[in-house]
C-alpha positions in Angstrom: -12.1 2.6 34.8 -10.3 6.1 33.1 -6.9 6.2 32.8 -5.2 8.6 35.5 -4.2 12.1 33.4 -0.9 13.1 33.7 -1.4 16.6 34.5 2.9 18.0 35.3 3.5 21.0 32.9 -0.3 21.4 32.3 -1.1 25.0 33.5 -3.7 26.0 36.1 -5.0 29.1 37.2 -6.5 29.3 40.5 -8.1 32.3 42.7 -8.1 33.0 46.6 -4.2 31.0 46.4 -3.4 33.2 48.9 -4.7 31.9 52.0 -6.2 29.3 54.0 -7.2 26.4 52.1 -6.7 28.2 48.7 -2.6 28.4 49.4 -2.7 24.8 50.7 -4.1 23.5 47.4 -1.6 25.7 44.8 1.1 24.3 46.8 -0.5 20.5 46.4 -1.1 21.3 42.5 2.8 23.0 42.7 4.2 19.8 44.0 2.6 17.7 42.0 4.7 19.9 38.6 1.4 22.1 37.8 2.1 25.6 36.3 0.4 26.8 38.7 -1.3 30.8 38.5 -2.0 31.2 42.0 -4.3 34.4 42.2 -4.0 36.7 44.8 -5.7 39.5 46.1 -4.1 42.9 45.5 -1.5 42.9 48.2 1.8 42.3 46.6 3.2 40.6 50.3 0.7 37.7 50.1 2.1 37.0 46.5 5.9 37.3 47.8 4.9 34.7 51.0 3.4 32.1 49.0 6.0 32.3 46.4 8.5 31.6 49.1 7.0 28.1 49.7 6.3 27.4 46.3 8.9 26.1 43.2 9.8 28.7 40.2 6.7 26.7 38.3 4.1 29.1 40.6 3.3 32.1 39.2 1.4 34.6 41.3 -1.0 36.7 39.6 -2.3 39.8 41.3 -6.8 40.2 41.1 -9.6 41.4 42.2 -12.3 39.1 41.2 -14.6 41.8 42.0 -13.2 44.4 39.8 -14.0 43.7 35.8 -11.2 45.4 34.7 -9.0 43.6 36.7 -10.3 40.3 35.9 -9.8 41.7 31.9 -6.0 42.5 33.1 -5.6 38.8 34.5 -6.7 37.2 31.5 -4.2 39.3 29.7 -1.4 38.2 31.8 -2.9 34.5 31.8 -2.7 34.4 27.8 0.7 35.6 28.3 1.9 32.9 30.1 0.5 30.3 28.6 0.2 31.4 25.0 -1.5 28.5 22.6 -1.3 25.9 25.1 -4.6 27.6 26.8 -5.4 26.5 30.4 -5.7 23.0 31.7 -8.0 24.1 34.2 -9.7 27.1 36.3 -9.9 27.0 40.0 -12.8 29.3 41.8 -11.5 29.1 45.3 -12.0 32.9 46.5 -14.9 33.3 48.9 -16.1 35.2 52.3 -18.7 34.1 54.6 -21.4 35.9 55.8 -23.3 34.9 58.9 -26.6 36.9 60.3 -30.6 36.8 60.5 -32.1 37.7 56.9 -34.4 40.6 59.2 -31.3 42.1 60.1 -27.9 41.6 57.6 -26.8 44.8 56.3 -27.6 45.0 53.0 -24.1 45.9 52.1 -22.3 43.2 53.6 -24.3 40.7 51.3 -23.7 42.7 48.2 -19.7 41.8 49.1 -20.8 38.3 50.1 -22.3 37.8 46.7 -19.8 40.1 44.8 -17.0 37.5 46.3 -18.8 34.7 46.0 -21.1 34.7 43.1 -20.1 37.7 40.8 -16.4 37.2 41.2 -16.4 33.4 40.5 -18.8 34.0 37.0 -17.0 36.5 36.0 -13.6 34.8 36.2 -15.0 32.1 34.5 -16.8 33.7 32.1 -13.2 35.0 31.1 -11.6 32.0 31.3 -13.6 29.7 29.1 -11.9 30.1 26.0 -8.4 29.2 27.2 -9.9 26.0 29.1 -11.6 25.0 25.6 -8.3 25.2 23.5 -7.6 21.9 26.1 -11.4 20.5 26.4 -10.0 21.0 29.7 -11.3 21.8 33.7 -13.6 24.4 35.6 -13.8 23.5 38.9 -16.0 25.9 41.6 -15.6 25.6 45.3 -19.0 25.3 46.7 -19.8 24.1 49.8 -22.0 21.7 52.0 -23.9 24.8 52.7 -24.6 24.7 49.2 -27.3 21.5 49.6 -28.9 23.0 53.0 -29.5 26.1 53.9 -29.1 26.9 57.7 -30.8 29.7 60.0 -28.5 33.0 60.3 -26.1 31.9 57.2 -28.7 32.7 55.1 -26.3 34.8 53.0 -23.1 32.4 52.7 -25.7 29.8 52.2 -27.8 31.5 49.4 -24.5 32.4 47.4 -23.4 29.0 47.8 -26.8 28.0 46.2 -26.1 29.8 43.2 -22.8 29.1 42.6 -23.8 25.3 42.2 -26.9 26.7 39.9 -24.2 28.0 38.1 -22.2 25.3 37.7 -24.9 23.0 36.7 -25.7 24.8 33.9 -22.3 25.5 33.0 -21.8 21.9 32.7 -24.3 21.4 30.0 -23.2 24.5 28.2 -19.8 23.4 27.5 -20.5 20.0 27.4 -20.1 20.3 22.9 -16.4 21.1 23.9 -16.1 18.4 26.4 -15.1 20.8 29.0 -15.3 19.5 32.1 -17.4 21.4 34.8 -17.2 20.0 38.5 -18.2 21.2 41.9 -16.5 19.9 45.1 -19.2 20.4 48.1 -16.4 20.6 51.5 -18.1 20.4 54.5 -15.8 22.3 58.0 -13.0 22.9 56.8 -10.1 24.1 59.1 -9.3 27.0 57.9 -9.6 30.8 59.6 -12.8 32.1 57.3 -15.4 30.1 58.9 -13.7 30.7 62.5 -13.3 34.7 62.0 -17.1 34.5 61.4 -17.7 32.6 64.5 -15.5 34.9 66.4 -17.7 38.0 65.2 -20.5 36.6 66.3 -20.1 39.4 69.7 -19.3 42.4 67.2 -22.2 41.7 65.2 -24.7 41.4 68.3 -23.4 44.8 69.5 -24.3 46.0 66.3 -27.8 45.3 66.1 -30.3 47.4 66.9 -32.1 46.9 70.6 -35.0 45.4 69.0 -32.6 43.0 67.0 -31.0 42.0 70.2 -33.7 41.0 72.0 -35.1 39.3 69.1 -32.0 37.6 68.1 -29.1 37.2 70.6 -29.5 33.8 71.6 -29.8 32.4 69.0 -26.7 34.1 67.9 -24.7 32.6 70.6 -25.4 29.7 69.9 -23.4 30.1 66.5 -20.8 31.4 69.5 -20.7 28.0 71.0 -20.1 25.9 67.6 -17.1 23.9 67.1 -15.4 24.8 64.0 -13.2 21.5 64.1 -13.0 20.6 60.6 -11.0 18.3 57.9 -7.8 19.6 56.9 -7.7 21.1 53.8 -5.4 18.4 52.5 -8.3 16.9 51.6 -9.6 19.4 49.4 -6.3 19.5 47.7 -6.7 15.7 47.0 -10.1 16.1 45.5 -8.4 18.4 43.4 -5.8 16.6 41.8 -8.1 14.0 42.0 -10.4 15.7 39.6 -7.8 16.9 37.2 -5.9 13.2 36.6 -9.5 12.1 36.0 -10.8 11.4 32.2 -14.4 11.7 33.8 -14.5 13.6 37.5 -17.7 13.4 39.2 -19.7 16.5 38.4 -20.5 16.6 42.4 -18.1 16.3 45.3 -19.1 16.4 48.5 -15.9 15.9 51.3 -16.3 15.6 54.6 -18.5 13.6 57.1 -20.3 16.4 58.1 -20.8 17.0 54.5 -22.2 13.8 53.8 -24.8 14.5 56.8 -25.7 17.5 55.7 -26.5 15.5 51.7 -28.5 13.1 53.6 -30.6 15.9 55.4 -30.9 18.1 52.0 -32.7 14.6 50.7 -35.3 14.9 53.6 -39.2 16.2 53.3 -38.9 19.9 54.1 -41.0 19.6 57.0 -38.4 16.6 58.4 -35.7 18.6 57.5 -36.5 22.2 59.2 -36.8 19.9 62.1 -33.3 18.2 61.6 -32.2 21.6 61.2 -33.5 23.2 64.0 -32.5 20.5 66.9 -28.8 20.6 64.8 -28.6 24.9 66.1 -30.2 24.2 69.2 -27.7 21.2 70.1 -24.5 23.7 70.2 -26.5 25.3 73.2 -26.8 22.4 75.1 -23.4 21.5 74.3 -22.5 24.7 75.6 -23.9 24.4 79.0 -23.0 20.5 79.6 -19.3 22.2 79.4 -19.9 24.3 82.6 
């Protein structure tokens, strides 16, 4: 058994701090004594609010991980604050979801899915390694459960979610000369506004789509309507964090959540047995739904 790390003072830099489960895990890290570089999206009263919860240790640092030269401007800042020491650890936490059938999903709207998702977390890291090797130190990418399984109409979330942990595995062979230390963490529901925002759109998006769309499609979107979006707290994915950084030798795969751990069972299934798994798991929030009335 590995030593626990102790990980006060270290610095961290972290994007998406700025809300949801992001801002509850840069306060966990804060608490714990982490320098903590919580990134935030450019709106300069999202840094002020979580800097009033958090100790003089968190340092909130303005990006848009879908901008390079911002990204180029962070790093700059980053290197500032934590000249030769280098960083302990990088923290890909930003992300949007993006629910919709694959015959209709605006183009568009899964370029920013993907520029969020995919783009903006390699090329934050991409910047980032060579202050995480100066400490042989972390990389950790939020993926999700959606990551092992891919479900009908979250398609998009589902495929970026796919190539982030593509990413990440080879990422972790890549580095592994410098021992740096690449680890996904696969949360399944999560209580947190994203997911339920998507949910809640699920009318706005139906009166978007074209008639034939509509009468192709709208059931099967309101089912996604009638899902419960009861999840863990995201306390837990702040424990998995720490977790991982006071570790010697983190698991290169964490998957939290019960409904996580289903959804790992059914990605080991036949695909015939599992597209069948799949399909009774969309139809059942239908049912559901009309038990309730």
């Amino acid at each position: 058994m590995s030593k626990e790390i102790d990980i006060k003072g270290k610095y961290v830099f972290m994007t998406g701090a700025d809300g949801g489960i992001g801002q509850v895990c840069a306060l966990a890290m804060d608490r714990a004594g982490v320098n903590v570089i919580a990134g935030v999206y450019p709106d300069l009263s999202r840094a002020e609010k979580l800097q009033e919860k958090a100790s003089d240790r968190l340092k909130p640092l303005v990006i848009n991980s879908t901008d390079a030269d911002s990204i180029a401007a962070a790093k700059k800042e980053i290197e500032s604050i934590v000249g030769s020491d280098g960083l302990y650890g990088v923290i890909n936490m930003a992300g949007l979801s993006g629910m919709g059938p694959v015959e209709f999903f605006p183009m568009k709207q899964l370029k920013m899915v993907f520029s969020v998702n995919v783009f903006g977390t390699f090329g934050v890291t991409q910047a980032m390694i060579p202050l995480v090797r100066k400490t042989q130190g972390y990389i950790i990418n939020i993926s999700s459960d959606a990551g092992l399984v891919s479900y009908p109409f979250a398609a998009p979330y589902c495929s970026s979610k796919f190539a982030i942990e593509a990413i990440s595995d080879a990422l972790r062979v890549e580095l592994k000369p410098w021992n740096i230390k690449v680890v996904l963490i696969e949360p399944g529901n999560v209580q947190t506004d994203m997911w339920q925002k998507a949910v809640d759109g699920v009318q706005k998006q139906i009166d978007s789509l074209p008639p034939e769309a509509v009468d192709l499609y709208a059931e099967e979107y309101k089912k996604w309507a009638s899902m419960t979006t009861q999840g863990m707290p995201p306390e837990r994915i702040a424990d998995t964090i720490l977790d991982i950084l006071t570790s010697e030798k983190p698991k290169p795969r964490n998957v939290v959540g019960e409904d996580a751990q289903m959804t790992q069972v059914i990605s080991y299934m036949p695909d015939e047995l599992r597209d069948t798994v799949v399909w009774k798991f969309i139809n059942s929030y239908q049912s559901e739904d009309k038990d309730k009335k």
